[in-house]
C-alpha positions in Angstrom: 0.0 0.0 0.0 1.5 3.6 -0.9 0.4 7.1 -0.8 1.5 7.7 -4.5 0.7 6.4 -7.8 4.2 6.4 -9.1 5.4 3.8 -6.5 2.3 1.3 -7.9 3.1 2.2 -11.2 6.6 1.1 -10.6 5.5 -2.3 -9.0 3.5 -1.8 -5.8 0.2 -3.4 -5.1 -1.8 -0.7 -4.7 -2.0 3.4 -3.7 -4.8 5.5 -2.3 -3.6 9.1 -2.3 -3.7 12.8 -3.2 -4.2 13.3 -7.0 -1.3 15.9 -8.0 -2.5 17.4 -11.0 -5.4 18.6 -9.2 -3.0 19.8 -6.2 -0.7 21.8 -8.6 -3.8 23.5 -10.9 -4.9 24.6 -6.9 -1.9 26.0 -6.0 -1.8 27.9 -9.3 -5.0 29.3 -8.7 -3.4 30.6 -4.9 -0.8 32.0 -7.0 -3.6 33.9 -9.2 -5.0 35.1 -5.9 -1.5 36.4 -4.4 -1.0 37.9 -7.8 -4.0 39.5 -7.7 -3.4 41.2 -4.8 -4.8 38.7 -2.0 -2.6 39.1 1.2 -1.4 35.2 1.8 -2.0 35.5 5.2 -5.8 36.1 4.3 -5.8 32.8 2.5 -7.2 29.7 3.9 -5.6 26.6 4.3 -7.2 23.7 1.8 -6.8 20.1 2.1 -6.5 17.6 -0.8 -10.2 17.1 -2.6 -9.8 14.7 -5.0 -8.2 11.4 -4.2 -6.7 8.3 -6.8 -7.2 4.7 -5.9 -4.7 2.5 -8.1 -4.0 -1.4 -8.5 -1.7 -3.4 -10.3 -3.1 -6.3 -11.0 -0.1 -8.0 -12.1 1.8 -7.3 -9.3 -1.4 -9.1 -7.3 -1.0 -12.1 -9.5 2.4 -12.4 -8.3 1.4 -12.3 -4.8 -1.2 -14.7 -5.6 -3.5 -12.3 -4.7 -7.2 -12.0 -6.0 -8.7 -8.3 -6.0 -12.5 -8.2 -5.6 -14.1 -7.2 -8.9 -16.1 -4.8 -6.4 -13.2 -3.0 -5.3 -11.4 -2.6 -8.8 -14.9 -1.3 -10.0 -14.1 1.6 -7.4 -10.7 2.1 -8.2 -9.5 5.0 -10.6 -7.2 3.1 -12.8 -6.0 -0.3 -13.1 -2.3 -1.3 -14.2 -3.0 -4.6 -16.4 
């Protein structure tokens, strides 16, 4: 289990974590806002929206692991 997609890409089982696309486009839009004028200190703090649930299946199968069809159904993308 990891907290980024890279590591499942590269061979882990699975991750459930932070999508960063959608982290970077939000901190370009706090840039916009400080541009604009917005004191940073004004600001609030945001927490991660918009979270990516990954599996591998073929790292399962060398486990000898069988993933619920119910759970991959849920899951963002699946590494063949």
């Amino acid at each position: 289990m990891h907290g980024f997609r890279e590591y499942t890409v590269a061979g882990g089982l699975m991750s459930y974590g932070p999508n960063f696309p959608d982290l970077f486009r939000r901190a370009a839009e706090y840039v916009d806002k400080i541009l604009r004028g917005a004191k940073p200190s004004d600001l609030p703090v945001e927490q991660p929206t918009k979270f990516d649930l990954v599996f591998n299946l073929t790292t399962a199968r060398a486990l000898g692991l069988e993933v619920p069809p119910t759970l991959l159904a849920r899951a963002d993308e699946v590494i063949e």
